[in-house]
N, CA, C and O atoms as a DFTB+ gen file, in Angstrom:
260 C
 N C O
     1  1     179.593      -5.388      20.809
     2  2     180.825      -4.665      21.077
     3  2     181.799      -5.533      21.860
     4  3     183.004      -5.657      21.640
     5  1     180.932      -6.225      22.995
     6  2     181.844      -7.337      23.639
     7  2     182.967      -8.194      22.449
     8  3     184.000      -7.712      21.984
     9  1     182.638      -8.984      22.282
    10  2     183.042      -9.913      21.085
    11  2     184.377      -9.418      20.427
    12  3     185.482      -9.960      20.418
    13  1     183.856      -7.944      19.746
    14  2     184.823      -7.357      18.735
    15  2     186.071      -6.905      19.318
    16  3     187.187      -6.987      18.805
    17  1     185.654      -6.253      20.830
    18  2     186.840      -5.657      21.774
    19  2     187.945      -6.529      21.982
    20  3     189.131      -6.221      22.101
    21  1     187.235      -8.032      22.023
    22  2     187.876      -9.171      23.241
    23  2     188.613      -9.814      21.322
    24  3     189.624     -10.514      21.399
    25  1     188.212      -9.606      20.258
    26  2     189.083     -10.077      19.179
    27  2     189.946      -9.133      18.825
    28  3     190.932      -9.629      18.280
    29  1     189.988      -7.734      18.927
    30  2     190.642      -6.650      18.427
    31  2     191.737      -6.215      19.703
    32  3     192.957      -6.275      19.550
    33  1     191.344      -5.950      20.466
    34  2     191.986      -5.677      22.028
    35  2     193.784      -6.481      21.804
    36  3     194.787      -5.890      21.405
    37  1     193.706      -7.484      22.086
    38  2     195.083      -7.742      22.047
    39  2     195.979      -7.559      21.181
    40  3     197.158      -7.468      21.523
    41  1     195.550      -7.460      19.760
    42  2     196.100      -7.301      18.648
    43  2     196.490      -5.776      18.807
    44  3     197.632      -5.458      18.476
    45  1     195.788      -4.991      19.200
    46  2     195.969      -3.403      19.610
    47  2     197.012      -3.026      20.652
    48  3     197.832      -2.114      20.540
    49  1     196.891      -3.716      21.506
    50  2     197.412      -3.381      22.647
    51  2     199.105      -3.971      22.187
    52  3     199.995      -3.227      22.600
    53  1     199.572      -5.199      21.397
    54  2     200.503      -5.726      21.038
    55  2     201.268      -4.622      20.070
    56  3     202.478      -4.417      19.979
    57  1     200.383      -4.098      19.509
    58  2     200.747      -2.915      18.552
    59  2     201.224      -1.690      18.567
    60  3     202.012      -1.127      17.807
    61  1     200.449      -1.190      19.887
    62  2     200.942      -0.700      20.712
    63  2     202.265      -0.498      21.535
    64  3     202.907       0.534      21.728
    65  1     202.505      -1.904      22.003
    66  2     203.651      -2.341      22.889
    67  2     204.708      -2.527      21.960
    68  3     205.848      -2.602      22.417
    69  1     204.483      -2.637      20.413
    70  2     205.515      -3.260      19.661
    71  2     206.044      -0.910      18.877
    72  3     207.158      -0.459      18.612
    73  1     205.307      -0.525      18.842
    74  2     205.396       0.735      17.832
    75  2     204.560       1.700      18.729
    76  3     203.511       2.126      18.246
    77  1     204.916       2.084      19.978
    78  2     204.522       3.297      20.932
    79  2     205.133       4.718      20.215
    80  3     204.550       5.758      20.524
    81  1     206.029       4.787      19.479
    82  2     206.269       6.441      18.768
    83  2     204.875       6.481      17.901
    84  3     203.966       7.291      18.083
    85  1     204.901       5.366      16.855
    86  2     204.333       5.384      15.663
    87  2     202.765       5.744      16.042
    88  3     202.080       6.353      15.221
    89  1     202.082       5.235      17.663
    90  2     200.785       5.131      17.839
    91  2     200.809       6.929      18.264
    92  3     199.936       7.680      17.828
    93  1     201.770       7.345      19.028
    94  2     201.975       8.906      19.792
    95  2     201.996       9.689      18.561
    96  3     201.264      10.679      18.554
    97  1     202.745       9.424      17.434
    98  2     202.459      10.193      16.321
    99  2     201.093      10.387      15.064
   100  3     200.929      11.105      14.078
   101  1     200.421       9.480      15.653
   102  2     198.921       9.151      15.176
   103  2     198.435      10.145      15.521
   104  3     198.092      11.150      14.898
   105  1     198.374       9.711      17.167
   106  2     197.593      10.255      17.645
   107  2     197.583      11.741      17.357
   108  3     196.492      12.236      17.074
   109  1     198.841      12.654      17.397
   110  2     199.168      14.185      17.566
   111  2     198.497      14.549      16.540
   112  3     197.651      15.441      16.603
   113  1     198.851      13.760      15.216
   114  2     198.579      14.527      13.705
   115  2     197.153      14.511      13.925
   116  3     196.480      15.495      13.619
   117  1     196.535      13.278      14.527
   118  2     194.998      13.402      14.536
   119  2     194.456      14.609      15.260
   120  3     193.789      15.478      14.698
   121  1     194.784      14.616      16.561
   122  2     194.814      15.733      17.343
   123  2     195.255      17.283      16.448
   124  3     194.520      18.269      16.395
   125  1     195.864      17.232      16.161
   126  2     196.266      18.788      15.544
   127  2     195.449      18.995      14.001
   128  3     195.494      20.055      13.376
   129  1     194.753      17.843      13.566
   130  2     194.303      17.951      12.389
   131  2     192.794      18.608      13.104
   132  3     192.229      19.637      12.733
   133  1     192.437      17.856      14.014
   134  2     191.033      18.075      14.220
   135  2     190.798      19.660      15.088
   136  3     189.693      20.197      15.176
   137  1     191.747      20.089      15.525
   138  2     192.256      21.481      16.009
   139  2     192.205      22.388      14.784
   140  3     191.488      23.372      14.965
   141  1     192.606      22.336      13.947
   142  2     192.939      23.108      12.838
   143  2     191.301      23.101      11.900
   144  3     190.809      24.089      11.356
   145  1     190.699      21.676      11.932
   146  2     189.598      21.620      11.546
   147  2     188.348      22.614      12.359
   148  3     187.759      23.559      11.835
   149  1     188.182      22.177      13.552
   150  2     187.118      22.834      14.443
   151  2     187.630      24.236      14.985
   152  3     186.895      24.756      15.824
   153  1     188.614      24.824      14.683
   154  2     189.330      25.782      15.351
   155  2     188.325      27.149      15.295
   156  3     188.643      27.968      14.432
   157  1     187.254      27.446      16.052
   158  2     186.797      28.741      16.107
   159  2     187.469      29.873      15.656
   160  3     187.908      30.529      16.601
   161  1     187.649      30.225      14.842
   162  2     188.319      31.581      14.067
   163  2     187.672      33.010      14.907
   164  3     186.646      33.506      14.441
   165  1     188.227      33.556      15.990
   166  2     187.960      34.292      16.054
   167  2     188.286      35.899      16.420
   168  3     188.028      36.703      17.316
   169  1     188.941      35.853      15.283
   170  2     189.850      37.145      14.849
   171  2     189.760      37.145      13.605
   172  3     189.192      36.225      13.016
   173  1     190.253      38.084      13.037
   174  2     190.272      38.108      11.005
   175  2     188.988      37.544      10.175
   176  3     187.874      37.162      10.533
   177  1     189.417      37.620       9.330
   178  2     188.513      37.115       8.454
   179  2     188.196      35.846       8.050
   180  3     187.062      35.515       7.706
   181  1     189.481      34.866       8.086
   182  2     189.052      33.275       7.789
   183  2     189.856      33.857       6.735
   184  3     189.168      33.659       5.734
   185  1     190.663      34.317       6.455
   186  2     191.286      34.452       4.848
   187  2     192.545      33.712       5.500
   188  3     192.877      32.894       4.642
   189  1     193.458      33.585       6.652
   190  2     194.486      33.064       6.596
   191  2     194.353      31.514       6.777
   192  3     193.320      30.997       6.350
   193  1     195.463      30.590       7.473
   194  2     195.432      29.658       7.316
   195  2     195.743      29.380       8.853
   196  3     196.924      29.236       9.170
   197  1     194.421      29.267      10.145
   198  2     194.662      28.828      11.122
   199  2     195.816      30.040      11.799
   200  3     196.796      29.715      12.469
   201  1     195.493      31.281      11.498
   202  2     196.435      32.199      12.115
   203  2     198.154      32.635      11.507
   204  3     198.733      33.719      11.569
   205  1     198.418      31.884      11.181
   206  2     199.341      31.755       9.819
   207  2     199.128      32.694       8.551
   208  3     198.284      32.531       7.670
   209  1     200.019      33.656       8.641
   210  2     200.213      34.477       7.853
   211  2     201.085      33.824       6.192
   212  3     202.119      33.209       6.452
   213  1     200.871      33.884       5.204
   214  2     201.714      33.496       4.580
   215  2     202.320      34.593       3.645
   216  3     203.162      34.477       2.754
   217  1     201.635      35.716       4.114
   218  2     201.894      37.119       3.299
   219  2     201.978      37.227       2.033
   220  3     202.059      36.178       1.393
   221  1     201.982      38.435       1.358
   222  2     201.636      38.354      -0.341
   223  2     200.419      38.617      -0.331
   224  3     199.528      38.283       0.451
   225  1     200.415      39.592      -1.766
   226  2     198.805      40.027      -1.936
   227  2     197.564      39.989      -2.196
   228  3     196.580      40.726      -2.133
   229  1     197.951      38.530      -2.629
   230  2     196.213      37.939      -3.091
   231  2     196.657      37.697      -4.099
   232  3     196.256      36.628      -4.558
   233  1     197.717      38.520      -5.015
   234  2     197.863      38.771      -6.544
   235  2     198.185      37.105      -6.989
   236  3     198.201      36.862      -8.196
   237  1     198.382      36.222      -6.227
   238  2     198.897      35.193      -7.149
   239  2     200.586      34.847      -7.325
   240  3     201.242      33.807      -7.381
   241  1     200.855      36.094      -7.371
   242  2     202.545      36.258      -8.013
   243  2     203.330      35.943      -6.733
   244  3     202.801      36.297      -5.680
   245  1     205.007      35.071      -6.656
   246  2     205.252      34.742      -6.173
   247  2     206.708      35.687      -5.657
   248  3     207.749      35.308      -5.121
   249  1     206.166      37.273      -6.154
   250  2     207.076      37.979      -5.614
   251  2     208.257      38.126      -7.176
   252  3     207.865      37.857      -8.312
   253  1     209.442      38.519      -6.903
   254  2     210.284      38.793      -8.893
   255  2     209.152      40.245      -8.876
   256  3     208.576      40.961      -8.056
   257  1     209.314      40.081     -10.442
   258  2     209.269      41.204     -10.862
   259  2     208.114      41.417     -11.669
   260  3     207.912      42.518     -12.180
């Protein structure tokens, strides 16, 4: 692990220093993906989407007539 840190480390940290939105926006989507993934459901049924209603009846139909 030594070795790999001390070859990878600066290149990271430069990457970092060069694109700090781009690494903060990694990170969130990762963060909110893995939230949405592990998210204990515990209310309803698991039929919605993370609490998110998207309403409509199951039927398929996108509402018209």
């Amino acid at each position: 692990m030594g070795p790999l840190l001390l070859t990878w480390g600066p290149r990271i940290i430069g990457y970092v220093r060069e694109y700090p939105w781009r690494v903060f926006a990694a990170i969130l989507v990762l963060v909110l993906l893995m939230d949405l993934m592990f998210r204990k459901r515990s209310r309803g049924s698991g039929d919605d989407f993370g609490g998110l209603d998207f309403g409509g009846d199951g039927d398929g139909d996108c509402g018209g007539d």
